[in-house]
C-alpha positions as CSV (number, residue, x, y, z in Angstrom):
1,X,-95.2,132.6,141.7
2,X,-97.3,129.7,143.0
3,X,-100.3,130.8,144.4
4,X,-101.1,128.7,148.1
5,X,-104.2,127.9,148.7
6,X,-105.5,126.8,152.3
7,X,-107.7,123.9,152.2
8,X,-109.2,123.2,155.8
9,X,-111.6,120.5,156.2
10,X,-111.9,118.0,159.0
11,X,-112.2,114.9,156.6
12,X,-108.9,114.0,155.8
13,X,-110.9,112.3,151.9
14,X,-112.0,116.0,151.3
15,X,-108.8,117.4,152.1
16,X,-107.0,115.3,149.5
17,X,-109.8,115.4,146.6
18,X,-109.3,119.3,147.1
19,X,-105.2,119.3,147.7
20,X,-105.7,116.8,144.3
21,X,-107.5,119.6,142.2
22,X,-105.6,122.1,143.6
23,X,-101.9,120.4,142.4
24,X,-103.3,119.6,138.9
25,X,-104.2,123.2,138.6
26,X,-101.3,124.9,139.2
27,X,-101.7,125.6,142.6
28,X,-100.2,124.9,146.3
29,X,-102.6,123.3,149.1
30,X,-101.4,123.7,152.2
31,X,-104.0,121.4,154.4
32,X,-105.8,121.8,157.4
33,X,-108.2,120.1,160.1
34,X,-110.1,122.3,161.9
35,X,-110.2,126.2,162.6
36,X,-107.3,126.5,164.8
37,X,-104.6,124.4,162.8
38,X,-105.6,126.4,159.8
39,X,-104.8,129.3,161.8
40,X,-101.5,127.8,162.7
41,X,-100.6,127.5,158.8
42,X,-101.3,130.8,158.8
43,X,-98.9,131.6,161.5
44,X,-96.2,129.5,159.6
45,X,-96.8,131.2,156.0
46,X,-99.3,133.5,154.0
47,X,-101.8,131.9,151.7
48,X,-104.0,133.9,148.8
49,X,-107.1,132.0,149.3
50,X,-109.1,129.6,152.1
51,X,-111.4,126.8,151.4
52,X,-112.8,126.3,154.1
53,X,-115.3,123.7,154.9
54,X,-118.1,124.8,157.4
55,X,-118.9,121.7,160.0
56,X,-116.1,121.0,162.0
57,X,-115.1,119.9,165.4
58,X,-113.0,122.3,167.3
59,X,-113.3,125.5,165.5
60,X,-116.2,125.8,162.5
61,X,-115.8,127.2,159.4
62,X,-118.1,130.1,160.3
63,X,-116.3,130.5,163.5
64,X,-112.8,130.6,161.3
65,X,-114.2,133.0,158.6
66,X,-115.1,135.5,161.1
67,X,-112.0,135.6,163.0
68,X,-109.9,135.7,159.7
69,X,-111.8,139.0,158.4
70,X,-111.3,140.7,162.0
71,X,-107.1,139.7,161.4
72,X,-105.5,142.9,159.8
73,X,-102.9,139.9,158.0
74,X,-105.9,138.1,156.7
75,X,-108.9,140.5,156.5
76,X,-108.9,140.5,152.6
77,X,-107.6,136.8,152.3
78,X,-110.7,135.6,150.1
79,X,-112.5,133.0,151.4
80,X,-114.7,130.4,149.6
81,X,-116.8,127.6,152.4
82,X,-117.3,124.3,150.8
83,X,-120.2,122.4,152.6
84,X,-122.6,119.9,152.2
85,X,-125.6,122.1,153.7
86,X,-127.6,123.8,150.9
87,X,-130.0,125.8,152.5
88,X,-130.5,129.9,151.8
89,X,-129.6,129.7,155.1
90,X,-127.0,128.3,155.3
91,X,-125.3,130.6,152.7
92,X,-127.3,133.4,154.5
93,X,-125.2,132.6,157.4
94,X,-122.0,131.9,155.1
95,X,-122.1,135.6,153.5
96,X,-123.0,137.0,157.2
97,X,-119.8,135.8,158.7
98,X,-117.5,137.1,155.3
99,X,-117.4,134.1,153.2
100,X,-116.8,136.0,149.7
101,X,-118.5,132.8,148.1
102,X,-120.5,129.3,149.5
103,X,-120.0,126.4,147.5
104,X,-121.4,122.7,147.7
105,X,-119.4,119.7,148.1
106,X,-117.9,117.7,146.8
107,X,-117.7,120.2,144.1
108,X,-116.1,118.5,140.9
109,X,-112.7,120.0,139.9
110,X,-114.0,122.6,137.2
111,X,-116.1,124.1,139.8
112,X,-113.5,124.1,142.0
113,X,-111.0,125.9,140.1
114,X,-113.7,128.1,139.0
115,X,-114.4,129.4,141.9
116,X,-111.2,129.8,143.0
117,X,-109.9,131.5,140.1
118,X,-112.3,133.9,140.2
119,X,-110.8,135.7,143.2
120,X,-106.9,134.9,142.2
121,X,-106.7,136.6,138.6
């Protein structure tokens, strides 16, 4: 079974680097803009994993990490933020909101699948 992976990120470049890795890996990206359209994939279909990138118009990526872990459908869904801001803080305020892991962009494709594959073994 193909595992789908939510990619949401408001730059539609990041979106298709990530989709790109994602494909060549094995894997299924469904892709969204902002907070609330990834909640709208969501709606339409399941997905084992969100990366999610943290500044966005709309809904943030913060903003949509906290309101997937207090959904009883997506509570455990892992979720990795991708962002540019590298900060303790920032990944302070990544762990605080139930990111399972914080990584930089653009992240190259190893990483990427890396860090992905450590929560779909």
């Amino acid at each position: 079974m193909t595992r789908r992976i939510l990619v949401v990120d408001d730059s539609p470049t990041m979106r298709s680097i990530h989709s790109y890795y994602l494909r060549a890996a094995g894997y299924e990206a469904v892709e969204a803009d902002n907070g609330f359209t990834a909640l709208e994939a969501l709606e339409r279909g399941r997905c084992d994993l969100a990366l999610v990138d943290v500044n966005m118009p709309g809904m943030d990526g913060l903003t949509l990490t906290r309101r997937l872990r207090a959904d009883p459908h997506t509570k455990t869904m892992p979720v990795i933020l991708c962002s540019t801001l590298v900060k303790d803080a920032d990944r302070k305020a990544g762990a605080e909101a139930g990111a399972d892991a914080y990584i930089t962009k653009p992240p190259d494709a190893a990483a990427l699948i890396a860090a992905i594959e450590r929560f779909l073994v």
